[in-house]
N, C-alpha and C positions, 0 to 999 in steps of 0.2 A: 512893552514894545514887541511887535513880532518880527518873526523871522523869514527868511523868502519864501518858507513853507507853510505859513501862518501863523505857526505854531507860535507860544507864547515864550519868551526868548529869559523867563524867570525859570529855573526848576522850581522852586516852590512852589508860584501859581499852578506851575502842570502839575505838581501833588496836590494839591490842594483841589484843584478839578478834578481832580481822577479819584479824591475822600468822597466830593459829594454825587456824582455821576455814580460812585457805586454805593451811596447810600439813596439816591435815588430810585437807581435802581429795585432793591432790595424792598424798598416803602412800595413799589408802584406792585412787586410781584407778592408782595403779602396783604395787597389792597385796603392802603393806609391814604388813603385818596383826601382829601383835603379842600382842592381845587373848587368846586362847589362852594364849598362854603366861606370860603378865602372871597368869591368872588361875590357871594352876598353880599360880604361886609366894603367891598369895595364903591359896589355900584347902591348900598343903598344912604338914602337923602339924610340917614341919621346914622352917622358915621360912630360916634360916642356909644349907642347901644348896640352899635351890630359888629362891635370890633370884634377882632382875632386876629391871635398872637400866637404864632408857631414859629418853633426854633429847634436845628439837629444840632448837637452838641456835640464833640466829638472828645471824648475823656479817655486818658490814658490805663482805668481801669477797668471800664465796662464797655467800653466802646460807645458806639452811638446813643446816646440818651435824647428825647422825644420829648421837650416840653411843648403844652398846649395851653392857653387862656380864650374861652369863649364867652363875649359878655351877654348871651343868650342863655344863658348858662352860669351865672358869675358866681356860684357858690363854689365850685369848683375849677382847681388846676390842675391839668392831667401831666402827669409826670412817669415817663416808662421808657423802653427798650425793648427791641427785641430781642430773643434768646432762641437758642438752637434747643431743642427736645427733641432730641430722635433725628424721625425722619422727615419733622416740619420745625416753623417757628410757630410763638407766640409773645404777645404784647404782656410784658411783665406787670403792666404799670395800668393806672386806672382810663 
């Protein structure tokens, strides 16, 4: 339910929007883009071969973890995180 300011009148939901808005974030400025491909599987006629499956996990030890399932691809599942090195990131994971 919202509030007369809009706002979402749970605190949880507003943390929980405010985990994935800055894990958003963070995927769009390390150019972990997705969208494309998400939109293949959407719009094509053979739904069963052109799936994909992405999911941001949010784990108490590593922080965000990054599964992927692309059945273009079905030998593999990409399973990673980004990590801070320095003065950039990188994708730990395959």
């Amino acid at each position: 339910m919202k509030s007369a300011t809009g706002e979402m009148a749970n605190p949880a939901a507003r943390s929980g929007r405010s985990l994935r808005q800055s894990s958003k974030r963070t995927e769009k400025t390390l150019g972990a883009e997705y969208l494309p491909r998400l939109f293949k599987s959407v719009l094509s006629p053979n739904g069963s071969a052109s799936a994909y499956f992405l999911a941001d996990l949010k784990t108490k030890e590593k922080g965000w973890v990054e599964v992927r399932y692309d059945a273009l691809q079905p030998e593999e599942v990409r399973i990673g995180r980004w990590a801070d090195v320095g003065a950039y990131k990188v994708h730990d994971g395959g």
